[in-house]
C-alpha positions in Angstrom: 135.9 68.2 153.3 136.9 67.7 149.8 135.2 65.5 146.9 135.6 64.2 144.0 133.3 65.0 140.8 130.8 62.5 142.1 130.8 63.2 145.7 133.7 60.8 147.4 135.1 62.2 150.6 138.5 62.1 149.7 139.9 64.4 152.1 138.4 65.1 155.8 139.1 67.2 158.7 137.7 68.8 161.7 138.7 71.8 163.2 137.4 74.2 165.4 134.2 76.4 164.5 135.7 79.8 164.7 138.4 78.7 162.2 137.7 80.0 158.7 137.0 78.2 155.8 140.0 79.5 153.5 142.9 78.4 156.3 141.5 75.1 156.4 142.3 74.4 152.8 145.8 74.0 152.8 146.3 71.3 155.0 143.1 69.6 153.4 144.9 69.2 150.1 147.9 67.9 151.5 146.1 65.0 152.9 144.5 64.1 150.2 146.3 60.2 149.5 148.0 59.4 146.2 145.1 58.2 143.6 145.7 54.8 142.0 145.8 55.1 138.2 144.9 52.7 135.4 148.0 53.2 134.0 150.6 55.6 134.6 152.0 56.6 138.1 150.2 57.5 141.4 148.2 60.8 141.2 149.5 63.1 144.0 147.3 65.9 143.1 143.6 66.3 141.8 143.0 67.7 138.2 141.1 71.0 139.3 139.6 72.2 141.9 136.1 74.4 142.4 135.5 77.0 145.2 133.4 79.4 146.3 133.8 83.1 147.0 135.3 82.3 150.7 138.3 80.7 148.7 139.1 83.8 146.9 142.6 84.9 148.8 145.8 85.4 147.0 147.4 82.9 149.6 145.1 80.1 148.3 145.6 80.6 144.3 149.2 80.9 144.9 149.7 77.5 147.0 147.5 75.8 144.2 149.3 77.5 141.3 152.5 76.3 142.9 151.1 72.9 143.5 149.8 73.3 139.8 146.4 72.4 140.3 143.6 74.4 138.1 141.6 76.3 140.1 138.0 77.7 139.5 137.4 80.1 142.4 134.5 82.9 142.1 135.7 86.4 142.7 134.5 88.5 145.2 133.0 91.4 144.0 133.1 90.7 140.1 131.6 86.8 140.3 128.6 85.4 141.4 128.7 82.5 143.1 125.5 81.4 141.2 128.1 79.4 138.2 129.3 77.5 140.2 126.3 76.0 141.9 126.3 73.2 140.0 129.7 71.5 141.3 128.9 73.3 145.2 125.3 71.0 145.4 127.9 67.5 145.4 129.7 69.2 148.7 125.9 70.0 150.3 124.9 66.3 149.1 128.2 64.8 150.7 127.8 67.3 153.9 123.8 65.3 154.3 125.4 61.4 153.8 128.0 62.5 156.9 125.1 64.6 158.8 122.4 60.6 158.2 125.3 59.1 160.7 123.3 59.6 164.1 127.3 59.8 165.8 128.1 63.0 163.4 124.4 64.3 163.8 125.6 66.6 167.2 129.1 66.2 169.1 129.2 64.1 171.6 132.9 63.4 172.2 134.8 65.8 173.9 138.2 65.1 172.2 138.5 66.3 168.4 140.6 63.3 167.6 137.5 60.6 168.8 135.0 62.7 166.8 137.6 62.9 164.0 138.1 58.9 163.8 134.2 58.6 163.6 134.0 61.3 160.5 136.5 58.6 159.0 134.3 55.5 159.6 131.7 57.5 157.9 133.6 59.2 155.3 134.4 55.3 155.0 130.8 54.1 154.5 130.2 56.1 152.5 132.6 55.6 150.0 132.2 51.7 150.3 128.0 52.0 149.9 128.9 54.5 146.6 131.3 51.7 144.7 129.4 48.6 145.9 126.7 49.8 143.5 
């Protein structure tokens, strides 16, 4: 899942549990839809992007340098991943919104796809409780 600064699903996805976390990237920022601006064009692409120490593959910073999107990524080895616990606890929060949807709670569905349109409905509600405050 990706988020904005807040903690908007913006981009979703389910895929299997022995996938790792890095692979799953990619295809997670292409899906992410073109961002209506107040002025200006459409934003394809977000402004920067924050990860932990299971994003830190050469694959991953060069996709996003190409892409030119900022990255923040710990280091393995050299960083802690203590810095950037400040922008990880908005993924955690987003994780428990998904996780208070009794559907999403354990998998019930036997096809990805079913359990994949029902991460949308509440990727959905979510977003739509967050701006009608």
């Amino acid at each position: 899942m990706l988020t904005e600064r807040t903690g908007l699903p913006i981009s979703l996805a389910i895929s299997g549990a022995n996938l790792h976390d890095s692979q799953a990237l990619i295809p997670l920022v292409e899906a992410i839809p073109p961002i209506r601006s107040r002025r200006g064009p459409r934003r394809r692409r977000p402004g920067k992007l924050h990860g932990d120490k299971a994003y830190d593959h050469r694959f991953i910073r060069s996709y996003l340098r190409r892409r030119q999107i900022t990255h923040r990524i710990a280091r393995r080895g050299i960083e802690s991943s203590t810095r950037l616990g400040r922008h990880r606890w908005v993924i955690e929060r987003t994780v428990a919104w998904l996780g208070g949807f009794r559907r999403l709670h354990r998998r019930y569905e036997r096809k990805g796809t079913h359990f994949a349109a029902f991460a949308t409905i509440a990727a959905a509600l979510i977003c739509h409780r967050r701006l009608a405050k």
